[in-house]
C-alpha positions in Angstrom: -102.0 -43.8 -52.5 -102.9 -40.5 -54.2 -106.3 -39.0 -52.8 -108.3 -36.5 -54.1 -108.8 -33.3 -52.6 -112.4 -34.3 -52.7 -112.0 -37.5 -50.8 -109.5 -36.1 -47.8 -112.6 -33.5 -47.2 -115.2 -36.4 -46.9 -113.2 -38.7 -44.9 -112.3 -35.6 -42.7 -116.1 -34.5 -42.3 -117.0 -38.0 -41.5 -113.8 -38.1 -38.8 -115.7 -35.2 -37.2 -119.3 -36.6 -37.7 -117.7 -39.7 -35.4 -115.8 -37.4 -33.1 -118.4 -35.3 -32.8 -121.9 -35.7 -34.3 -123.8 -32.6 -32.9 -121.3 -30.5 -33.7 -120.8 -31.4 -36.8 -124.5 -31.1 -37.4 -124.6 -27.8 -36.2 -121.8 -26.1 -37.8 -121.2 -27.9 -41.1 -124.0 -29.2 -42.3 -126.3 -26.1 -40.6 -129.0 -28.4 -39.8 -131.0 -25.3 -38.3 -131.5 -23.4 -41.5 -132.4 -26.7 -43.5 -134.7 -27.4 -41.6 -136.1 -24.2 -41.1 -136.4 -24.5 -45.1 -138.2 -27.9 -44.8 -140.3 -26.2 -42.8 -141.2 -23.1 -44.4 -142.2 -25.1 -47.6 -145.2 -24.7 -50.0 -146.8 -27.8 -48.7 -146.9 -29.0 -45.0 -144.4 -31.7 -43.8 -146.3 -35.2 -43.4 -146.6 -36.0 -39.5 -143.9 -38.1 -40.0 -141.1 -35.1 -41.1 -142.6 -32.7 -38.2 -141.5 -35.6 -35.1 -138.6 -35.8 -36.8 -137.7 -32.9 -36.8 -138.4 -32.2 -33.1 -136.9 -34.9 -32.3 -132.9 -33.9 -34.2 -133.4 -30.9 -32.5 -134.3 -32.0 -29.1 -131.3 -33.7 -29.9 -128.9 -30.9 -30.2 -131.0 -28.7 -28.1 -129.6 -31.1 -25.0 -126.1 -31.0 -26.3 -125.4 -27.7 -24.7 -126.9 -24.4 -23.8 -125.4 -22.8 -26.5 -127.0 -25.1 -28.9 -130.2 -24.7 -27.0 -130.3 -20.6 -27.6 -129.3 -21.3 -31.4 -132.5 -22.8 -32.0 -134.7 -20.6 -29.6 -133.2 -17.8 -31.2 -133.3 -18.6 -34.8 -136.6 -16.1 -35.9 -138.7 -18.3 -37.5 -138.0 -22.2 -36.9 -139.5 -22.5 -33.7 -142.5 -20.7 -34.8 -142.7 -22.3 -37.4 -142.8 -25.7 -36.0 -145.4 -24.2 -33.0 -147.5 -23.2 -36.0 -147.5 -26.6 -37.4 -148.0 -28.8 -34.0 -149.4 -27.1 -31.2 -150.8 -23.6 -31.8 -154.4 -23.5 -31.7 -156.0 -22.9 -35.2 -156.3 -18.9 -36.0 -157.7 -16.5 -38.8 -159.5 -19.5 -40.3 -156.2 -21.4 -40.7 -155.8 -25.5 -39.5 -153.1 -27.6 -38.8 -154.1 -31.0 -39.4 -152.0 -32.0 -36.5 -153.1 -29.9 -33.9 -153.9 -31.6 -30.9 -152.9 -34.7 -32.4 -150.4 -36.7 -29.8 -148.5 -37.6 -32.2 -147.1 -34.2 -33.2 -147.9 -32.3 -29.9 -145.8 -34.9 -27.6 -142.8 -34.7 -29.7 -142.8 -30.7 -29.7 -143.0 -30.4 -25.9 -140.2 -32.8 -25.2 -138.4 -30.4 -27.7 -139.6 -27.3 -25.6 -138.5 -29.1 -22.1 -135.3 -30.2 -23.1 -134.9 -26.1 -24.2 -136.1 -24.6 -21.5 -134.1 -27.2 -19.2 -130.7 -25.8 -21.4 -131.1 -22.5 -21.2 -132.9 -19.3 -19.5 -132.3 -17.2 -22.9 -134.2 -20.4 -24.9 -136.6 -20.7 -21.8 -137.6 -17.0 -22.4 -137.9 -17.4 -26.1 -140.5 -20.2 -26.2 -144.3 -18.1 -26.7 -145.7 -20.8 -24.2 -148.7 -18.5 -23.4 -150.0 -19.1 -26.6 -150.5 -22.5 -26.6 -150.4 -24.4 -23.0 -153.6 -23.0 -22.1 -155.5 -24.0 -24.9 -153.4 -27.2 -24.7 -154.4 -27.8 -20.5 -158.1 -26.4 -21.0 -158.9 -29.3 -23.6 -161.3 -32.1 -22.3 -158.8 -35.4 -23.3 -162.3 -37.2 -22.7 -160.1 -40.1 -21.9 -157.8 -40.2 -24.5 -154.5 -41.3 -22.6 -152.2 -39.9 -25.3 -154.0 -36.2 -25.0 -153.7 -36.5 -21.0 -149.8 -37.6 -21.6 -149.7 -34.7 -23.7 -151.3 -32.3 -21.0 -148.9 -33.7 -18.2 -145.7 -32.7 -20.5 -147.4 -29.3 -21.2 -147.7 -28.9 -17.2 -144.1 -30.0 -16.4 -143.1 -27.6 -19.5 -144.8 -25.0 -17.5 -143.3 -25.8 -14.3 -139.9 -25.4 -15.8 -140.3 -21.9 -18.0 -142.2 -20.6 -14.5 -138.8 -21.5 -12.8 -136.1 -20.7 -15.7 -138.1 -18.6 -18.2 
């Protein structure tokens, strides 16, 4: 059967996707830039976007150190996504989803798996901006916001030790 040049390059980039799906995230599809872009848009991300997000690069982040450093190093996704989840509010500016569990747990399992990967990405994540704010909060009971504060502790554990 004849194929198309067209078709042997989709069945050979879903081959690799199966062979190897990090990779294949990584290199061909740059998944770091893309979502660097989603992130950098006009209009915030809905809640929804920003935990996925953490969570496809907590994903590669734990697929090797290398992987790991691309994404600490990259200048402004992690910032970015700081900005949007757990950075305290500054110059008058709000994230809706600060201090919300919902975005702030999904961002420091990011940051753990990171700093667990690699000193380089350890010493890249700005943690001095954020935990303390994070730790010094009152969660008044809220059992997601003291989940929250134990990740940001063991977070701090691990960039005192690798970072």
């Amino acid at each position: 059967a004849a194929y198309s040049t067209s078709a042997i390059s989709a069945q050979a980039d879903g081959e690799a996707f199966r062979n190897d799906p990090m990779w294949t995230l990584l290199s061909r599809m740059q998944i770091i830039p893309r979502l660097d872009q989603l992130l950098k848009q006009k209009h915030d991300l809905p809640l929804e976007g920003l935990v996925a997000a953490s969570g496809i690069l907590a994903m590669l982040g734990v697929r090797s150190p290398g992987a790991a450093s691309a994404i600490a190093r990259h200048a402004t996704l992690l910032p970015s996504l700081l900005q949007k989840t757990v950075m305290p509010p500054s110059n008058g500016i709000t994230s809706s989803n600060f201090l919300n569990p919902a975005a702030t747990l999904p961002i420091l399992f990011l940051l753990n798996d990171l700093a667990r990967q690699s000193r380089y990405a350890a010493s890249r994540i700005p943690y001095a901006n954020f935990l303390p704010p994070l730790l010094g909060i009152d969660a008044g009971g809220d059992q997601q916001l003291v989940k929250a504060q134990k990740w940001a502790l063991v977070l701090w554990r691990k960039l005192l030790r690798y970072g």
